[in-house]
NUKOL-364028 format. One record per residue (C-alpha): residue in three letters; x, y, z. Coordinates in pm, whole numbers. Layout:
<nodes>
[node "ala"; [X; Y; Z]]
...
</nodes>
This chain:
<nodes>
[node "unk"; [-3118; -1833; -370]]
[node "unk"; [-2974; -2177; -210]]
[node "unk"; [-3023; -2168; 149]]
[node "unk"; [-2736; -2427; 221]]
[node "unk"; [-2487; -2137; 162]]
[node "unk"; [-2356; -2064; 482]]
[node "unk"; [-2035; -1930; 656]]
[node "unk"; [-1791; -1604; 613]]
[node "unk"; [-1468; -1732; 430]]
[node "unk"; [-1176; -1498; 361]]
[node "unk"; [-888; -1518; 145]]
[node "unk"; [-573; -1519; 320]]
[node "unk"; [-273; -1350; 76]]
[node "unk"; [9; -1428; 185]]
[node "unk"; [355; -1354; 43]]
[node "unk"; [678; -1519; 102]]
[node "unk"; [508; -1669; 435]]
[node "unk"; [407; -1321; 561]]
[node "unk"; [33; -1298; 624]]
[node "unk"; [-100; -952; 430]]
[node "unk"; [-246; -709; 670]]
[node "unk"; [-564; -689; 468]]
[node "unk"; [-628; -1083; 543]]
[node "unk"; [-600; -1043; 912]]
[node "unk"; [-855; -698; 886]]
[node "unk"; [-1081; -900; 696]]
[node "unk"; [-1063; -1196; 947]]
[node "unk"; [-1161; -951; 1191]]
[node "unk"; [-1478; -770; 1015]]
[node "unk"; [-1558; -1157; 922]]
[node "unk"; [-1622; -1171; 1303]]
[node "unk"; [-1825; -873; 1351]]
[node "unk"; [-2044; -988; 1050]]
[node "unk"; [-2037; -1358; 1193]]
[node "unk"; [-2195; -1257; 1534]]
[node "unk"; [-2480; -1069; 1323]]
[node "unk"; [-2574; -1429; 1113]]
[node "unk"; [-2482; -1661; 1366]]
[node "unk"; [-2214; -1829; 1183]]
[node "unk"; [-1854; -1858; 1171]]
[node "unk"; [-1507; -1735; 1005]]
[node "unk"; [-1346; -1980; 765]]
[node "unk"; [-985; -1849; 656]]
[node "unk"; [-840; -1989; 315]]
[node "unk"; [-472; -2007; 323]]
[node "unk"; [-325; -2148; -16]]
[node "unk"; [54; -2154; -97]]
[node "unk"; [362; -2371; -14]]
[node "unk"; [489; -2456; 355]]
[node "unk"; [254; -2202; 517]]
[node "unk"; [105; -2423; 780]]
[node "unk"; [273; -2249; 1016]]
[node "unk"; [121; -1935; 994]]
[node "unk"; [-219; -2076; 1101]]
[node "unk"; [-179; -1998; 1423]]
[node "unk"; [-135; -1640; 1343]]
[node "unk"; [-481; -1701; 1176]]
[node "unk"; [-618; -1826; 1462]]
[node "unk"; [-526; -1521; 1679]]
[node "unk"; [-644; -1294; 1476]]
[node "unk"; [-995; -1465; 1478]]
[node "unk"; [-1035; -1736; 1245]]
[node "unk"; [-1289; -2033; 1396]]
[node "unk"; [-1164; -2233; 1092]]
[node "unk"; [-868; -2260; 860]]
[node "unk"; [-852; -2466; 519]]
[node "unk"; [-495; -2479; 399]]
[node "unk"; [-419; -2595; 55]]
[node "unk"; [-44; -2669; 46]]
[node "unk"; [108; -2757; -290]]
[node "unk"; [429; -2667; -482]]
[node "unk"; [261; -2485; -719]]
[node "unk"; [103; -2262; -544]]
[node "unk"; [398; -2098; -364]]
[node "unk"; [443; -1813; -565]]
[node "unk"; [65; -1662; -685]]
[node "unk"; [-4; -1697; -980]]
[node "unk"; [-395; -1671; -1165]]
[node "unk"; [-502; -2013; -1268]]
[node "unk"; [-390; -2218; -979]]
[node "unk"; [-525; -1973; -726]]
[node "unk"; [-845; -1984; -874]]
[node "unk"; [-896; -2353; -947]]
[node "unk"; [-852; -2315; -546]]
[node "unk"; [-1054; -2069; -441]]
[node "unk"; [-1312; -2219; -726]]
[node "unk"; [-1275; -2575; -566]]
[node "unk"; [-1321; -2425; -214]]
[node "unk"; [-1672; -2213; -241]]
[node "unk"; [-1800; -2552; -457]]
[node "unk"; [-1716; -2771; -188]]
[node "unk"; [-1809; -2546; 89]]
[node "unk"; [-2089; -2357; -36]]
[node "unk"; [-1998; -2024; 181]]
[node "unk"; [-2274; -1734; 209]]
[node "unk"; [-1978; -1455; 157]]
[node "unk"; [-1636; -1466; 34]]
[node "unk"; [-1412; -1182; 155]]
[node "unk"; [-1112; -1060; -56]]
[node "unk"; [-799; -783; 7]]
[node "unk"; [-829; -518; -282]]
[node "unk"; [-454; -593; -301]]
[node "unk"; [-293; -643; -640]]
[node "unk"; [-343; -991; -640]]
[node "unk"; [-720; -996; -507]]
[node "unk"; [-814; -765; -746]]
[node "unk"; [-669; -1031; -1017]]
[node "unk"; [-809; -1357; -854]]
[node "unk"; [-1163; -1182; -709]]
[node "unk"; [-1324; -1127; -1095]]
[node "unk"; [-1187; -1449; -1252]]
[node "unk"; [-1331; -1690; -886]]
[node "unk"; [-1674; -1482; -962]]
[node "unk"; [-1708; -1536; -1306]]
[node "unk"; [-1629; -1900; -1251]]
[node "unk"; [-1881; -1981; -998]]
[node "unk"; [-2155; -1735; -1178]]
[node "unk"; [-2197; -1441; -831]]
[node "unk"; [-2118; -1107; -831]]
[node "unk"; [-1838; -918; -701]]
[node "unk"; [-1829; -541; -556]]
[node "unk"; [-1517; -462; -598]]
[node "unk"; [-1291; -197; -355]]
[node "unk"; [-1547; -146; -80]]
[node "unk"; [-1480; 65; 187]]
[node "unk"; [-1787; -69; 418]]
[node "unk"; [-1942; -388; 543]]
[node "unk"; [-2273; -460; 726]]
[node "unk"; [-2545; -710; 740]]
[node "unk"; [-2908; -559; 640]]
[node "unk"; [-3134; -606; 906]]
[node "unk"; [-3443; -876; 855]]
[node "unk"; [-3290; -1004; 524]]
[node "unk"; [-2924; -1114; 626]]
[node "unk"; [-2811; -948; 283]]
[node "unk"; [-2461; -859; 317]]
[node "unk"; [-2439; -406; 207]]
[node "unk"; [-2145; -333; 16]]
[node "unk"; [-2042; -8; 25]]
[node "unk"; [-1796; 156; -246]]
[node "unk"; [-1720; 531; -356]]
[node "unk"; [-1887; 581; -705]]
[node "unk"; [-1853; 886; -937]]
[node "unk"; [-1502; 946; -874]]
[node "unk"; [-1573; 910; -456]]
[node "unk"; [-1818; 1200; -510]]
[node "unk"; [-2110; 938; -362]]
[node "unk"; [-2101; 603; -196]]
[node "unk"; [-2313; 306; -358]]
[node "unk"; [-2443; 18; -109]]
[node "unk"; [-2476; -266; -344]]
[node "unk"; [-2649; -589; -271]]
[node "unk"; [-2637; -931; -420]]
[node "unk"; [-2994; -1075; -396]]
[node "unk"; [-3018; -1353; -587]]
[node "unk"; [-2694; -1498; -650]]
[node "unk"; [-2421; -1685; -352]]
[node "unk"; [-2203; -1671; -259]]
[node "unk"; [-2188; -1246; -180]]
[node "unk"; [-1819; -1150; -282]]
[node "unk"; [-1627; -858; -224]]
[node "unk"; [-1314; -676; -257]]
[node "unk"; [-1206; -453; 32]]
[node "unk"; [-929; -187; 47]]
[node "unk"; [-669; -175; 270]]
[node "unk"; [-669; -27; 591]]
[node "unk"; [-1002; 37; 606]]
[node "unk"; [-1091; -191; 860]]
[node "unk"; [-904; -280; 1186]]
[node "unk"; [-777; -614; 1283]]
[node "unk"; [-873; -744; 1641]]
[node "unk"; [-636; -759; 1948]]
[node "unk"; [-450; -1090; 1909]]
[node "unk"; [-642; -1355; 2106]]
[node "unk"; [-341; -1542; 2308]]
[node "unk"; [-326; -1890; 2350]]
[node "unk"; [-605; -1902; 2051]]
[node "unk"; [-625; -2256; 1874]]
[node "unk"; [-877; -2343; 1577]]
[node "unk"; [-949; -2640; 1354]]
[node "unk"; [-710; -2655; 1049]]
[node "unk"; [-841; -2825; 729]]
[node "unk"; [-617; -2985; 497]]
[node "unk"; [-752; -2967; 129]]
[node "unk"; [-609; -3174; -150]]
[node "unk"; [-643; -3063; -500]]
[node "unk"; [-498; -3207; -782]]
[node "unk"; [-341; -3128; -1077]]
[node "unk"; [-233; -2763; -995]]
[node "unk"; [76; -2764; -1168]]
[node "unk"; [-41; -2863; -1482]]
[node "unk"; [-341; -2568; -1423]]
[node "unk"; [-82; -2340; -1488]]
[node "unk"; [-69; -2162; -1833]]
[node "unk"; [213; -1904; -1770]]
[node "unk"; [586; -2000; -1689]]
[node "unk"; [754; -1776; -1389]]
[node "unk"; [1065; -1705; -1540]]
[node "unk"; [1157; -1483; -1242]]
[node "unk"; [1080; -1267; -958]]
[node "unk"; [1203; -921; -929]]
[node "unk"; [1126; -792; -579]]
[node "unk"; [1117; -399; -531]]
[node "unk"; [1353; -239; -242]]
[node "unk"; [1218; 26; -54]]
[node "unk"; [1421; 201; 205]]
[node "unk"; [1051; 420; 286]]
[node "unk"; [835; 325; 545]]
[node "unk"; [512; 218; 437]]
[node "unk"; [292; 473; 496]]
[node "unk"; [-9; 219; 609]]
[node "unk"; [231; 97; 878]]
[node "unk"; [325; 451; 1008]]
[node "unk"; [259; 616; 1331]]
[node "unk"; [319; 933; 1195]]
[node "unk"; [241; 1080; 895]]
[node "unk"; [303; 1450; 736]]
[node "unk"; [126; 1502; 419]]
[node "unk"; [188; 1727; 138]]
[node "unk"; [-115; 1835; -102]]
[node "unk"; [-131; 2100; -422]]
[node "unk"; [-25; 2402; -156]]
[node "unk"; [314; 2299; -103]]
[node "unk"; [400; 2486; -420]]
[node "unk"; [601; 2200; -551]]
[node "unk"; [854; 1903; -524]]
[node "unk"; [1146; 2088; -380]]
[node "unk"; [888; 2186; -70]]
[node "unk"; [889; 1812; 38]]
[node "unk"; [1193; 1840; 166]]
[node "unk"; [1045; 2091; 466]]
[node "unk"; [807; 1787; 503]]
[node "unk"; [1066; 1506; 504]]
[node "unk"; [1276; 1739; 772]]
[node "unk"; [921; 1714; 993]]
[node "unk"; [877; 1362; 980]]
[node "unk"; [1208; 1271; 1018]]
[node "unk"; [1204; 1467; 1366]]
[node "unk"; [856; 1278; 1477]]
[node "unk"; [1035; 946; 1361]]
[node "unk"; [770; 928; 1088]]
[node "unk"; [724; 937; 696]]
[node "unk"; [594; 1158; 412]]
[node "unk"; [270; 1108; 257]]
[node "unk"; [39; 1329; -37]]
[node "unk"; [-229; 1367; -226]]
[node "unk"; [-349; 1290; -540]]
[node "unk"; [-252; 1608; -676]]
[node "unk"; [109; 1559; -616]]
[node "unk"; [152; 1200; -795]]
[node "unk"; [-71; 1327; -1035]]
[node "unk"; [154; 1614; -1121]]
[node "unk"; [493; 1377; -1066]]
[node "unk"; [598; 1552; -749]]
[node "unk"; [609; 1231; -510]]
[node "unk"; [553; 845; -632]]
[node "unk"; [205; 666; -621]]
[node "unk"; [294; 477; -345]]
[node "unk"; [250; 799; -90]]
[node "unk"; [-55; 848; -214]]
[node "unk"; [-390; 837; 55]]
[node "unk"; [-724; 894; -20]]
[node "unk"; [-1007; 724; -200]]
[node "unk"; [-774; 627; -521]]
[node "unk"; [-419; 550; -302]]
[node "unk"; [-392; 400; 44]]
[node "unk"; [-616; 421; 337]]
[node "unk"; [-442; 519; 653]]
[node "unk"; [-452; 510; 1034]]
[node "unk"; [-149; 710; 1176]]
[node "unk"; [-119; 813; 1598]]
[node "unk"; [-74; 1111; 1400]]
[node "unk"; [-173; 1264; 1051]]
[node "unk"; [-64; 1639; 946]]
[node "unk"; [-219; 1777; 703]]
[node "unk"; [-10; 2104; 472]]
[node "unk"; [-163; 2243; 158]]
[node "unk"; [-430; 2011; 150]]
[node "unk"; [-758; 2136; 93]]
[node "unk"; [-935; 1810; 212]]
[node "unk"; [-1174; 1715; -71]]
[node "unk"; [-1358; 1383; -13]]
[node "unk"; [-1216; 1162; -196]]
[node "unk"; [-867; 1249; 27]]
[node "unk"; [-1074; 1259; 338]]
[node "unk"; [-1199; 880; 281]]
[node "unk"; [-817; 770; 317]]
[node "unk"; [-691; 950; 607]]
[node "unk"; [-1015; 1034; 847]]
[node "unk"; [-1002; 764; 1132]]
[node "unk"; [-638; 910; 1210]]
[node "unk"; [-583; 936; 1592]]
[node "unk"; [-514; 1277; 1551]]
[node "unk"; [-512; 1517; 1276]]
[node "unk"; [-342; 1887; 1248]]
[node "unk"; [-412; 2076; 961]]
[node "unk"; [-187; 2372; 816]]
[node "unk"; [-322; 2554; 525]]
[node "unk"; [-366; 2966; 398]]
[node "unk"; [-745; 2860; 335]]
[node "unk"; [-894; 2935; 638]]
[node "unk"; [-1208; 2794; 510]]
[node "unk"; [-1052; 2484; 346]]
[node "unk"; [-1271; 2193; 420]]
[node "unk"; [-940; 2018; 590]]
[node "unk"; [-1005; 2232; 898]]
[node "unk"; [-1380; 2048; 930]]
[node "unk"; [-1215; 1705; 1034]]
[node "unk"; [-882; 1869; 1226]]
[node "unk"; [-816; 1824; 1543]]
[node "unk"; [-600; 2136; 1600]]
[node "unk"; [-577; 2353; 1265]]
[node "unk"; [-325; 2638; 1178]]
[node "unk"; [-371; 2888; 946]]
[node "unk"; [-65; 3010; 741]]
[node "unk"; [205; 2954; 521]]
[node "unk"; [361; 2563; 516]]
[node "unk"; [693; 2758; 403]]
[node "unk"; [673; 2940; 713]]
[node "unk"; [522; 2732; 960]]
[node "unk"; [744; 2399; 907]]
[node "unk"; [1091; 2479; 996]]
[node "unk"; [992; 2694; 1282]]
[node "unk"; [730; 2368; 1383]]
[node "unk"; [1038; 2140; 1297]]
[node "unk"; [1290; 2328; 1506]]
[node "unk"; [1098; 2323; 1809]]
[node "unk"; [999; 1921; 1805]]
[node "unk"; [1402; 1892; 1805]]
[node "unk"; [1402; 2088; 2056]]
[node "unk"; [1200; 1979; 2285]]
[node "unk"; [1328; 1616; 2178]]
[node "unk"; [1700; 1729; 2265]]
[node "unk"; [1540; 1869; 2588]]
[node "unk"; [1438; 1498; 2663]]
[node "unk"; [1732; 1281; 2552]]
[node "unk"; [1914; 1555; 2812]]
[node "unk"; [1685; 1562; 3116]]
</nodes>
């Protein structure tokens, strides 16, 4: 292994000028892992007329920012975005490259690593620097999130790594934060591209994401069925929250993938997460277990839910919902009144 390899760089996604929430996590863990190697964050922000959301980078912890503005990278697309990222860890030679386990970082991550001959871990769900070695520990469910593998990359630099959603926290916004932006010049991306972009067909969702909710009721196998969402959808709509499941749901067509939270969907952090009908196996656990609070309603009084609850109620979700539902509208009438 080189020993000039040094730094933390992350890739910055960034779509239609809006910085992914992912990016700014990683930019924070970058930090944590900085102060452990004495070095600094490096944030890589390719695309088209994005300069200005450097200071955003810089709040949210970036020491350094190298923006690559071109034309052709303002809507993301494979080749040019890893010619970049490519040109970037030659030139700069960092020690780890951090990636979102986004759509598009799972694309760009394997094609940069082949290309510059490193490994890549890919959807980790933990970061840390080994002690006396500086080795960066990966950590990703394996087996179907039955165990967690810590993977290391020994012999080969940079250390690269995919990282879900949500699973780590972005800093408080540093105010007044400034850092040194770095403009990079690469030619010939257009003609990199081997695709044409006929057109881009945006989805419209009139749901809340359920990554960016406070509140969050979710559904698992013991609802019964799809109709029973509805007594879900009544309770978040009175906590002026969403609906979210379990795999067992999407997998059986009852709600679409995008509610889904656990090791295989979305990793959340809700004020708020309840629990009904879900039996809390692992691999659900590892999306939803650093909620604020978490209430758990289920028949199974020995369900493994009740282990990581908060406040747990045993019973029927049929029965318990609309009388829970009826008195949070209460008692929210009771306020609006007072």
């Amino acid at each position: 292994m080189n020993e000039t390899y040094r730094g933390i760089f992350v890739f910055v996604q960034q779509t239609d000028r809006n910085v992914a929430n992912v990016s700014l996590e990683l930019i924070g863990k970058g930090r944590e892992l900085a102060r452990e190697l004495g070095t600094d964050v490096t944030a890589i922000l390719p695309g088209f007329q994005v300069e200005g959301l450097c200071a955003q980078l810089a709040r949210y912890g970036a020491d350094r920012i190298i923006l690559v503005d071109d034309p052709a990278l303002e809507t993301y697309m494979t080749e040019p975005y890893t010619r970049v990222m490519h040109e970037v860890i030659t030139r700069y030679r960092p020690e780890i490259v951090l990636y979102g386990a986004t759509a598009i970082g799972r694309d760009l991550a394997p094609r940069v690593s082949a290309r510059v001959h490193t490994g890549l871990t890919a959807d980790c769900t933990g970061l840390a620097i080994q002690e006396g070695t500086g080795h960066l520990l990966m950590t990703r469910p394996a087996f179907g999130g039955n165990i967690m593998a810590t993977i290391i990359c020994r012999e080969f630099r940079p250390q690269m790594a995919t990282v879900r959603p949500g699973v780590m926290q972005r800093i408080s916004p540093i105010e007044d934060a400034v850092c040194p932006v770095e403009r990079l010049e690469i030619e010939g991306l257009a003609e990199s591209r081997n695709v044409e972009l006929l057109e881009v067909i945006k989805k419209v969702s009139e749901k809340m994401d359920i990554q960016d909710a406070r509140v969050l009721v979710a559904g698992g196998r013991g609802v019964g069925g799809p109709e029973s969402f509805r007594l879900l959808e009544e309770l978040a709509e009175a906590l002026g929250g969403t609906v979210a499941s379990s795999r067992a749901c999407v997998d059986a067509g009852w709600v679409d993938r995008e509610l889904q939270v656990g090791q295989t969907g979305k990793t959340v952090r809700p004020n708020l997460y309840i629990a009904c009908g879900i039996s809390g196996a692992i691999q659900h656990l590892a999306g939803m277990e650093e909620s604020e609070v978490i209430v758990a309603i289920n028949k199974d009084a020995s369900a493994p839910i009740f282990e990581v609850a908060d406040f747990g109620i045993v019973g029927d979700v049929h029965k318990i919902l609309p009388v829970l539902t009826e008195k949070i509208k209460a008692a929210r009438r009771e306020r609006e009144t007072a």
